[in-house]
C-alpha positions in Angstrom: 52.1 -13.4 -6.5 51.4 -15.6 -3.4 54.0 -15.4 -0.8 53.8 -19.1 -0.3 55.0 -19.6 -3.7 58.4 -19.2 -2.5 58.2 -21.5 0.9 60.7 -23.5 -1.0 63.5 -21.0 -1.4 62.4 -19.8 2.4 64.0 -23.1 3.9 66.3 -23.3 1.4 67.9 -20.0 2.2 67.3 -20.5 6.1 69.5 -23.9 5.8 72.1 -22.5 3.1 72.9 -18.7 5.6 73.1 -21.5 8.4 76.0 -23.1 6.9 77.4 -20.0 5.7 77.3 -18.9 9.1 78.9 -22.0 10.5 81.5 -21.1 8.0 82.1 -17.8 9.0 82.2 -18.5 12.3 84.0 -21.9 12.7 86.2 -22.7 9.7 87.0 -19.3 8.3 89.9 -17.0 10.3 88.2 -13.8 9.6 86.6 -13.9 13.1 89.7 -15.2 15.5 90.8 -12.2 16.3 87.5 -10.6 16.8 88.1 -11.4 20.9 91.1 -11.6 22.7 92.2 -13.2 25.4 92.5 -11.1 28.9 96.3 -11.0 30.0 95.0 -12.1 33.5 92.1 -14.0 33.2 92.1 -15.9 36.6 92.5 -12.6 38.5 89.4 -11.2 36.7 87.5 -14.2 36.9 87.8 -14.6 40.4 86.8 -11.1 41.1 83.4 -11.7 39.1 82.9 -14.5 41.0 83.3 -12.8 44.4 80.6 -10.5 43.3 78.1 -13.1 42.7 76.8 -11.2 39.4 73.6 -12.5 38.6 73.3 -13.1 34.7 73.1 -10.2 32.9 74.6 -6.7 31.0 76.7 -4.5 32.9 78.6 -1.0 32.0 81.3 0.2 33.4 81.8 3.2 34.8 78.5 3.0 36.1 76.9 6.8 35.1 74.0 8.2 35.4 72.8 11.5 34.3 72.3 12.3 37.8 75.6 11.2 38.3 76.4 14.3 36.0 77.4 16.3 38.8 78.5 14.5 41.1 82.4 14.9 41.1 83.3 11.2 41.8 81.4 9.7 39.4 82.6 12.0 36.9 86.4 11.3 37.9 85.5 8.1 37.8 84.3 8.4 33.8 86.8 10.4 33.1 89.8 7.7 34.3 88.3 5.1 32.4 88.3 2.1 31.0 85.3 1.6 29.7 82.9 -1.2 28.8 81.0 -3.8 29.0 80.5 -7.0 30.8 77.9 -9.6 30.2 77.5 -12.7 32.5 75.6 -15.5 30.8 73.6 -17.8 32.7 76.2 -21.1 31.9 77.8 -22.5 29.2 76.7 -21.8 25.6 73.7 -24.4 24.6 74.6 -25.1 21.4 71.6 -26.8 20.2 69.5 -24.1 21.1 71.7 -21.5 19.6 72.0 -23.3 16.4 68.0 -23.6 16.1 67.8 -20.0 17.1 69.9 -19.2 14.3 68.3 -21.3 11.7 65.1 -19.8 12.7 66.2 -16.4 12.0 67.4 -17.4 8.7 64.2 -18.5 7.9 62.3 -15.7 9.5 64.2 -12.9 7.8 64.3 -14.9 4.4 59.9 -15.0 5.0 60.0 -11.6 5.2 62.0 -11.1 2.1 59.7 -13.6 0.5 57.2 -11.7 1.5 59.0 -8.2 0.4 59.8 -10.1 -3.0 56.5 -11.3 -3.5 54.7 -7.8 -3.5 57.2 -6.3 -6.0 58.0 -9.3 -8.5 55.9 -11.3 -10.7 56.2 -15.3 -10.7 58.4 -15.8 -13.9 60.6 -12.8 -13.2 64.2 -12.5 -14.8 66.8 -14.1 -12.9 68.7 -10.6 -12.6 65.4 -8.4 -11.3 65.4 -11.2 -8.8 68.5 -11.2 -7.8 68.4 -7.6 -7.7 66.1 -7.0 -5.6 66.4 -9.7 -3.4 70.4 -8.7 -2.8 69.2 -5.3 -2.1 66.6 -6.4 0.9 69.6 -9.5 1.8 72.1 -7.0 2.8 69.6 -4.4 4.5 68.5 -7.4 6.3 72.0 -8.9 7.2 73.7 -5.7 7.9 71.7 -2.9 9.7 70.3 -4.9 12.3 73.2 -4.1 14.4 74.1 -0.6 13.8 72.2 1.0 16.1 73.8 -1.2 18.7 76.9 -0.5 17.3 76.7 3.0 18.1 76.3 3.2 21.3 78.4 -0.2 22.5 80.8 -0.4 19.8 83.1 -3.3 18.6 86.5 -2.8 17.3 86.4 -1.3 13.8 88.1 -4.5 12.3 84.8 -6.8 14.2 82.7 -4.2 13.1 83.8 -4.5 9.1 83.6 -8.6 9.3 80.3 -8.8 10.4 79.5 -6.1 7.6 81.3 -8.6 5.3 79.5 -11.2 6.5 75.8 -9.2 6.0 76.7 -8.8 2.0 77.6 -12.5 2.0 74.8 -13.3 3.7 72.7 -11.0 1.3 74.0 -11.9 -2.1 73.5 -15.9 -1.3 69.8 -14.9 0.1 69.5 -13.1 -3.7 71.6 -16.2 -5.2 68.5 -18.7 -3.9 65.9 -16.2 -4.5 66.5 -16.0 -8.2 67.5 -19.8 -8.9 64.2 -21.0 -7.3 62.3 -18.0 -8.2 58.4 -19.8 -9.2 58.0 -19.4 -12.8 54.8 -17.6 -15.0 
């Protein structure tokens, strides 16, 4: 089958995960207390401002592995805390970030068109669709982030709503998929 066949459930799917997204971020409570609020948030900001950080990732303690034995460093890592700190370059543009978004919707449910298309034949049953297409959804919407995870981890509770999210994500890609799946 012709992966251009299914340009229709491509933007379909790219629009709907948008909304779901919007949902799961901006109406639903799952996500509130994914952040919290610094008990002394002017103190902090102001010393982030006094040190002019350009825009950018930073850890903290800063440690190298040549820093491995130097003993100041290492008491250092071994007080703690640790983290990270990223300085964005302003305020969030929203515009931008919600066509971002809507373009990764549509470019993950192309490749999954694409996926689909190799192993499906137009007419397919509704549940080999679906099937399929849920399997690929959630691999899609879920592991992108793990190896991130790993190494600059979230709390577990973040950590299980985005997961959450993913399967949702996944199951309404498979949903679309096998309602607008081209037939024989």
């Amino acid at each position: 089958m012709n992966p251009l066949d299914l340009w229709l459930p491509v933007l379909v799917c790219g629009f709907v995960l948008f909304f779901c997204s919007f949902l799961a971020w901006a109406i639903l409570p799952h996500h509130k207390p994914d952040v919290k609020r610094l008990p002394d948030e002017d103190a902090l900001l102001g010393m982030i401002r006094s040190a002019n950080l350009a825009p950018g990732q930073y850890m903290f303690p800063w440690c190298e592995h040549a820093d491995a034995k130097n003993p100041e460093a290492m008491a250092r890592l071994k007080a703690g805390p640790w983290g990270m700190l990223r300085v964005w370059p302003g305020a969030a543009n929203m515009p931008r970030n919600m066509a971002a978004t809507v373009a990764v919707f549509l470019v993950v449910s192309a490749v999954i068109a694409w996926l689909a298309s190799r192993a499906l034949p137009a007419g397919a049953a509704f549940v080999d669709v679906f099937a399929f297409v849920a399997v690929a959804g959630v691999l899609a919407h879920t592991a992108g982030g793990v190896l991130g995870e790993i190494w600059f981890t979230k709390p577990l509770r973040a950590k299980v709503m985005d997961f959450i999210d993913g399967v949702v994500y996944g199951l309404v890609t498979a949903l679309v998929f096998a309602l607008l799946w081209p037939s024989a």
